[in-house]
C-alpha positions as CSV (number, residue, x, y, z in Angstrom):
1,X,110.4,95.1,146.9
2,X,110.2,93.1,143.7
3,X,107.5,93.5,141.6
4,X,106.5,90.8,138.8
5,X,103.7,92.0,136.5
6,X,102.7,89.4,134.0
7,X,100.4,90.2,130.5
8,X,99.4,87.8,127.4
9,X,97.4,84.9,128.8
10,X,94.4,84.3,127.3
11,X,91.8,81.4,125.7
12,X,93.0,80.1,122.6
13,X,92.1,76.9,120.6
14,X,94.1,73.5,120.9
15,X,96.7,74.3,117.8
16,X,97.2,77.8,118.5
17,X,99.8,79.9,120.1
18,X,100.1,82.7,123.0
19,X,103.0,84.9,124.0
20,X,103.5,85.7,127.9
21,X,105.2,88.0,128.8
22,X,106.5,89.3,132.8
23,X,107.8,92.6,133.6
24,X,110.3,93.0,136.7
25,X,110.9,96.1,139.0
26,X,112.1,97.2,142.2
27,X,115.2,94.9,142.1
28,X,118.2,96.3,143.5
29,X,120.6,93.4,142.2
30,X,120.9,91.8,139.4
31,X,118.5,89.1,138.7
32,X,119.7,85.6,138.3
33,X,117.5,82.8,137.1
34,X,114.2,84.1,135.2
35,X,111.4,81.3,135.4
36,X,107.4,80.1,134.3
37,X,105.4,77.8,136.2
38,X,102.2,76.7,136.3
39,X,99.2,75.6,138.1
40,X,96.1,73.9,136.9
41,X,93.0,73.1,138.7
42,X,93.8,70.2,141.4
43,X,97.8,70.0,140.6
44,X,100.7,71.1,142.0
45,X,102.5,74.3,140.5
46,X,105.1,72.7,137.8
47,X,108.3,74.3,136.2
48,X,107.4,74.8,133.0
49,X,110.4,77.2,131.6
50,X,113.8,78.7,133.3
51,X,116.3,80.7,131.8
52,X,119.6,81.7,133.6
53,X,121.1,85.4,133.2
54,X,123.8,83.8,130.5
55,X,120.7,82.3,128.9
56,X,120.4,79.0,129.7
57,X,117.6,77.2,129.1
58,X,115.5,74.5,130.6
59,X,112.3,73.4,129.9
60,X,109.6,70.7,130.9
61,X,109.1,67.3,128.9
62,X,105.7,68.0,128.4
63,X,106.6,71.8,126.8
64,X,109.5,70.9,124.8
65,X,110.0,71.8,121.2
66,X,106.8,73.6,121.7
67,X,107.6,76.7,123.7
68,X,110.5,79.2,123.8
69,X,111.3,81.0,126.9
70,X,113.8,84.1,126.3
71,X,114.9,86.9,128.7
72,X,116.7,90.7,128.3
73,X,118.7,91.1,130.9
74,X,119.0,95.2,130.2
75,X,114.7,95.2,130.4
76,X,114.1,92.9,133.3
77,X,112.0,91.1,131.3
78,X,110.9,87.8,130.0
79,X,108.8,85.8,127.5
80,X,107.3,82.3,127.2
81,X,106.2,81.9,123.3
82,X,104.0,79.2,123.0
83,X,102.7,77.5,120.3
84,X,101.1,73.9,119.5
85,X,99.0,74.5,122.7
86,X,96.9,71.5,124.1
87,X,94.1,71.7,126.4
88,X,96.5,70.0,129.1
89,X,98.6,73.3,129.1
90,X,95.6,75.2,130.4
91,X,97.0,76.7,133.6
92,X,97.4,79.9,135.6
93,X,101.0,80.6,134.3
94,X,103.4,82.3,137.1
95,X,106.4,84.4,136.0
96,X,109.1,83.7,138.9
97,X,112.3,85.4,139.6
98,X,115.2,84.6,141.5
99,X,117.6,86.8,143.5
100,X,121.0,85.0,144.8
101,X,122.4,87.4,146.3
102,X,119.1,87.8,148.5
103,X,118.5,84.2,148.7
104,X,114.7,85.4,147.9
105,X,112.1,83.6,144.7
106,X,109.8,86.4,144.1
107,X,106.3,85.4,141.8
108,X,103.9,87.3,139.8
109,X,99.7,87.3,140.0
110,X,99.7,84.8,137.5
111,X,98.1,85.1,134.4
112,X,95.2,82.3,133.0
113,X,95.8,80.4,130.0
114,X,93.1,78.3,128.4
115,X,93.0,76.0,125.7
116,X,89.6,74.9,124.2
117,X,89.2,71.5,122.2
């Protein structure tokens, strides 16, 4: 079973920045795409971030220019730095994995971001 652990969310003032970071384990096969979502209070969960295994990146409107998702393949692991952070980014933040060859998404606890004003 794939395990997702996530660390680094936090409360932090509109302006600042926070690193998150997600920790995968348990996979047998190589994992493909590497993603962050989100979910605040009343709203659907969003895409925020995705990175491929070759690196490729995509990101939300709302997020770009502001955050940085990055991935190492040989750690299982990935990162969403983000800086510039509004109050409208306040979330629970989801690290999300994907597994093609399984056809399986696997997700993380989630870990709470908040911005104050």
């Amino acid at each position: 079973q794939v395990r997702l652990v996530e660390s680094g969310g936090g409360l932090v003032q509109a302006g600042g920045s926070l690193r998150l970071s997600c920790a995968a384990s348990g996979n047998r096969f190589s994992i493909d795409n590497m993603d962050w979502y989100r979910q605040a209070p009343g709203k659907q969960r969003e895409l925020v971030a995705s990175i491929t295994r070759l690196s490729m990146k995509n990101y939300a409107d709302s997020v770009k220019g502001r955050f940085t998702i990055l991935r190492d393949n040989a750690k299982n692991t990935v990162s969403l730095q983000m800086n510039s952070l509004k109050p409208e980014d306040a979330a629970v933040y989801f690290c999300s994995v994907v597994i093609t060859r399984l056809g399986e998404r696997y997700w993380g606890q989630g870990t709470q971001v908040t911005v104050s004003s």
